[in-house]
C-alpha positions in Angstrom: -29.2 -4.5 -53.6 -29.7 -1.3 -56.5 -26.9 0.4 -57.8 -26.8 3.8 -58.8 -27.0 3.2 -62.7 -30.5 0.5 -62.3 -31.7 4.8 -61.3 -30.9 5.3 -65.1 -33.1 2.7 -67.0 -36.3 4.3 -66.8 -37.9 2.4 -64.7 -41.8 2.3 -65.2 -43.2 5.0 -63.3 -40.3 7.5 -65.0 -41.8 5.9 -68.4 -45.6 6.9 -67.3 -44.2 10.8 -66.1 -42.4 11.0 -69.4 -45.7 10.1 -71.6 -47.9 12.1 -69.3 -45.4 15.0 -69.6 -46.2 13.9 -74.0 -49.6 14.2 -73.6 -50.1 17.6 -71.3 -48.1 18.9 -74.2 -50.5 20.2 -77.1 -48.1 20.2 -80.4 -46.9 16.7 -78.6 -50.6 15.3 -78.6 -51.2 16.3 -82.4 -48.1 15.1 -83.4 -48.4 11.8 -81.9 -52.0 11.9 -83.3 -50.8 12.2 -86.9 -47.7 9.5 -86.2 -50.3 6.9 -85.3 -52.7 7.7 -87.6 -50.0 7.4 -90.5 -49.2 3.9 -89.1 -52.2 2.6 -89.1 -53.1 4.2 -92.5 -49.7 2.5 -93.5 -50.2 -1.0 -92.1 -54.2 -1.4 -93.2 -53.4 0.5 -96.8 -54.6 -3.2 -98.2 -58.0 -2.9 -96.4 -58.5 0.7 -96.0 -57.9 2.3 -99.9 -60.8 1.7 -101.9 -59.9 1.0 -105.1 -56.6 -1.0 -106.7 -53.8 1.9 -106.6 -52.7 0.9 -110.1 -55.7 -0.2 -112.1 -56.0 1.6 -115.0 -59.4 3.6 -116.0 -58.2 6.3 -119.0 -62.1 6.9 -120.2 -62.7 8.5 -116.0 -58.9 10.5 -115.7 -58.8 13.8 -114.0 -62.2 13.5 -112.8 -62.8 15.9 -109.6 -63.5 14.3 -106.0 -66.7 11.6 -105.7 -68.5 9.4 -103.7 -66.8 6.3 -106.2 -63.5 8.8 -106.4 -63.3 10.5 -103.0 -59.6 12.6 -104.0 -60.2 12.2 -107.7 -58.5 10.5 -110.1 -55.1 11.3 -112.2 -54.3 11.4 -115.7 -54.8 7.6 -116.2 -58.1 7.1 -114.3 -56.4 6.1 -111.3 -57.8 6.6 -107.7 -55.8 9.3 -106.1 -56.7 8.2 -102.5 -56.1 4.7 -103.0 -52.8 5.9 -104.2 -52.4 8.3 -101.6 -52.6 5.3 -99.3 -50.0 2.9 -100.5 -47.8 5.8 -100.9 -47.9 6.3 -97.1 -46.8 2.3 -96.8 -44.4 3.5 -99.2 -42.5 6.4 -97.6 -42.7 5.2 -94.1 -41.6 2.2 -95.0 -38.4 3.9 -96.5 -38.0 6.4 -93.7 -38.3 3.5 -90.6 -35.9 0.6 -92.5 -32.9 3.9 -93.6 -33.0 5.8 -90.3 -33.9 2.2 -88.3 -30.5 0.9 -89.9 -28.4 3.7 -89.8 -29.7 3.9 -86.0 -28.5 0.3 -84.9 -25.2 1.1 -87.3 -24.4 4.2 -85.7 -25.6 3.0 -82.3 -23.2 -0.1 -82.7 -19.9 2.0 -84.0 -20.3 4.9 -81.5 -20.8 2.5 -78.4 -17.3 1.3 -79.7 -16.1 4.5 -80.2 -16.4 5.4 -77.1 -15.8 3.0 -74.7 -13.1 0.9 -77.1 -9.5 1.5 -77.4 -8.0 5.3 -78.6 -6.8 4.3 -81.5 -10.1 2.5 -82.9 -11.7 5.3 -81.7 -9.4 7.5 -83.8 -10.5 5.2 -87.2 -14.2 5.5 -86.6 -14.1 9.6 -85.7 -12.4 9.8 -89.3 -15.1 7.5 -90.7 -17.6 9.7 -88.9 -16.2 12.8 -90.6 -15.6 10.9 -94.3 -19.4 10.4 -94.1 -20.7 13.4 -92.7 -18.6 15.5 -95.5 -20.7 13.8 -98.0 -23.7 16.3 -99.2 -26.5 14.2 -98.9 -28.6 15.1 -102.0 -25.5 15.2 -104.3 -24.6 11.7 -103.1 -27.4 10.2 -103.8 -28.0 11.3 -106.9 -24.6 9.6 -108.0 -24.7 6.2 -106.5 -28.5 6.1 -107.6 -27.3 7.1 -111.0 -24.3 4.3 -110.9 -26.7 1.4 -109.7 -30.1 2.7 -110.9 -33.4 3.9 -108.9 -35.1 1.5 -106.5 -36.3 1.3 -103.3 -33.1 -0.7 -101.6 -31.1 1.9 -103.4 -32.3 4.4 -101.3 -32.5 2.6 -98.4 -29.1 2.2 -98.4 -27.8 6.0 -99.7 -29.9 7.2 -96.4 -28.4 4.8 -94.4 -24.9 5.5 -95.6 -25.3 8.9 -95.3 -27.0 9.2 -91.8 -24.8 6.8 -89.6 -22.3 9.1 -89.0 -24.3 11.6 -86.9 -25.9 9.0 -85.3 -22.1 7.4 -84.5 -21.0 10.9 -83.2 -23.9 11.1 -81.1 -23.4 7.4 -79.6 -20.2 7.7 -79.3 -20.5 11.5 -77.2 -22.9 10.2 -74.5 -20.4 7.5 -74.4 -17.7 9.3 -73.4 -19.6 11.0 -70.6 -20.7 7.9 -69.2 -18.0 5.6 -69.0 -16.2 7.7 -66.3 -19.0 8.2 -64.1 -19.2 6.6 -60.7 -21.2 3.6 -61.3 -19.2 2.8 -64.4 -15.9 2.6 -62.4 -17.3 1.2 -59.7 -18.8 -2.2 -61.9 -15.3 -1.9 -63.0 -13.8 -2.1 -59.7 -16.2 -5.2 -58.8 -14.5 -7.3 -62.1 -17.2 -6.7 -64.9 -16.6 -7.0 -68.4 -16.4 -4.7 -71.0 -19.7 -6.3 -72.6 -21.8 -6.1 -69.1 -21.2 -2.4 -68.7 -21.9 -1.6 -72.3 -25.1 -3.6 -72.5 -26.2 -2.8 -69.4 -25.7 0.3 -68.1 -24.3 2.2 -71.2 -26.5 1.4 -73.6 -29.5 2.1 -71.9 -28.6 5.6 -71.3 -28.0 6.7 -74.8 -31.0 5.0 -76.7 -33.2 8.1 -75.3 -31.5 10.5 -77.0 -30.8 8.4 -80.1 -34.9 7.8 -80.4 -35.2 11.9 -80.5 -32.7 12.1 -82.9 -34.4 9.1 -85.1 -37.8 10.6 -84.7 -37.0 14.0 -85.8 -34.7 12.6 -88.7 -37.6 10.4 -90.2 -39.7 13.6 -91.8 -36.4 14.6 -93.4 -36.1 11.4 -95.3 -39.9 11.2 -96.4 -39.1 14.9 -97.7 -35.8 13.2 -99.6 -37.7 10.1 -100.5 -40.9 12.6 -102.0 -38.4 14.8 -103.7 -36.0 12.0 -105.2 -38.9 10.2 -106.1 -40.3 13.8 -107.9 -37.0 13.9 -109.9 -37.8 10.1 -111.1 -34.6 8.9 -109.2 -36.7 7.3 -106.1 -39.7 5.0 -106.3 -40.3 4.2 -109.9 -43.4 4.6 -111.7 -46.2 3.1 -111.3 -45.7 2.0 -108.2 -47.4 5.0 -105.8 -45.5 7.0 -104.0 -46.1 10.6 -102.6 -43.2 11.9 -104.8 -44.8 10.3 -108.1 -48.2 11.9 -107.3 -46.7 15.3 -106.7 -44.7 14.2 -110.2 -48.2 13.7 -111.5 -50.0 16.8 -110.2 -47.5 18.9 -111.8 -47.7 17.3 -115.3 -51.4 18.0 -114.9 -51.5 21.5 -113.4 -53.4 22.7 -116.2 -56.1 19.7 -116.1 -56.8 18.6 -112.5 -55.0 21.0 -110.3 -56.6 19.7 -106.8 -53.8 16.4 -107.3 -51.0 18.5 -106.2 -52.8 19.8 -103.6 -54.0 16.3 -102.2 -50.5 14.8 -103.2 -48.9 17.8 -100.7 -51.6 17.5 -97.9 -50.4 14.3 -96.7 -46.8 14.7 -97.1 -47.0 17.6 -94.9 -49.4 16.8 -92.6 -46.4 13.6 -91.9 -43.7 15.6 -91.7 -45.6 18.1 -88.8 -46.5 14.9 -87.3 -43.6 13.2 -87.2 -41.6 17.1 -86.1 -44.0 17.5 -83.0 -43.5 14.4 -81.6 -39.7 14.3 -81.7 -39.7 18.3 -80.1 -42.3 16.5 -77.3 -39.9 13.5 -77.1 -37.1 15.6 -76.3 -38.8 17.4 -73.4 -40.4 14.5 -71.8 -37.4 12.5 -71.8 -34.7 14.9 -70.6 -36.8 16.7 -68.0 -33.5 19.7 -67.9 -35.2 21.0 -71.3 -38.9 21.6 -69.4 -40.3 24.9 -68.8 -39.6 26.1 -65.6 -37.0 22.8 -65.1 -33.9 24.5 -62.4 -30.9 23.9 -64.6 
């Protein structure tokens, strides 16, 4: 026998409308064009660049696009495009493991938020707002500073820094769910707390959750370029998208294209990544459609 809330968990055919609605939708195709193709440029970066992103060739630096150098090279003979390639492994990389842990974090404190006790909820609403009052920028710059520049570094400042809106969203669909019918009536029929968390609460806010995630990861590839930029991200010389931009400006004068080629893909990412989470909000909550009764 079905209960209301199994209507809630996307069952496969809701799954199918939702990517069909995805795919009708034009900036939603591009954008999950670019996503995949940044993925797959990101997993096969060993197989794909065509030269060793850090080998050394100072006789051949700033020398314009060729057949041998398809982007170029930078001002120590490097290949641009083979660094251009490792840096998407780079800042994806970054972007999916921050917003991926402050996800499960925030997913984890505002389920308890919300369906524990008032007064727990109470501690983790003020943790929520200690966070969020934290400029994001500013606070990275001085734990970065304190501990030093590094990948895991910023892992963890995004993390930190991006768990409470994640918490506050949790924790809001919470709320609205744990009254509703088919919550009270598991309730009624003796489940446990865990049962009616796991399955029928948590199901219904991962959707929104993804949207926010996927909108949230161009924001930290522009964070991890621009930290990176400033020398207090990715260190030299391993490539990053931030260094190369670093690189094109030090070289302006020389080889101007690098900034351009450093900027292409870093925008063409962020677009990709933006289009997909707008499409994923429409397909997934079907009141924000055009033409959708509300």
């Amino acid at each position: 026998m079905s209960s209301a809330p199994d209507l809630l968990l996307a069952p496969p055919g809701r799954s199918r409308s939702a990517l069909a609605v995805l795919l009708r939708d034009p900036l939603g195709a591009v954008g999950l064009a670019l996503v995949l193709f940044f993925i797959g440029l990101a997993l096969l970066a060993p197989w794909v660049a065509p030269h060793d992103p850090l080998r050394l060739d100072v006789m051949n630096k700033h020398a314009g696009p060729s057949w041998e150098h398809w982007a170029g090279t930078d001002q120590l003979g490097r290949d641009l495009l083979s660094r251009i390639i490792w840096g998407t492994r780079i800042a994806l990389g970054i972007a999916v493991a921050s917003v991926g842990l402050a996800g499960a974090v925030g997913l984890l404190l505002g389920l308890v938020a919300g369906y524990g006790p008032r007064w727990l909820d109470a501690v983790l609403v003020l943790l929520f707002d200690s966070l969020s009052s934290l400029p994001m920028i500013l606070f990275a710059l001085a734990v970065i500073t304190v501990v030093g520049p590094g990948i895991p570094t910023l892992i963890g400042v995004i993390a930190a820094v991006s768990v409470s809106g994640y918490g506050r969203l949790v924790r809001t669909q919470t709320l609205a769910l744990r009254n509703a019918d088919f919550v009270q009536a598991e309730r009624a029929m003796g489940a446990s707390g865990a049962r009616i968390v796991l399955r029928h609460l948590l199901p219904n806010v991962v959707g929104p959750l993804v949207i926010l995630l996927s909108m949230d990861i161009p924001v930290v590839i522009m964070l991890e370029a621009g930290l990176s930029y400033l020398n207090f991200g990715v260190r030299p010389p391993t490539p990053s998208w931030g260094n190369i931009l670093y690189d094109g400006y030090t070289s302006l004068r020389e080889a101007p294209g690098m900034v351009v080629m450093g900027g292409i893909p870093l925008v063409l990412c962020t677009l990709g990544f933006t289009f997909l989470g707008e499409a994923l909000r429409d397909a997934l909550d079907p009141r924000l459609r055009t033409g959708f009764p509300r």
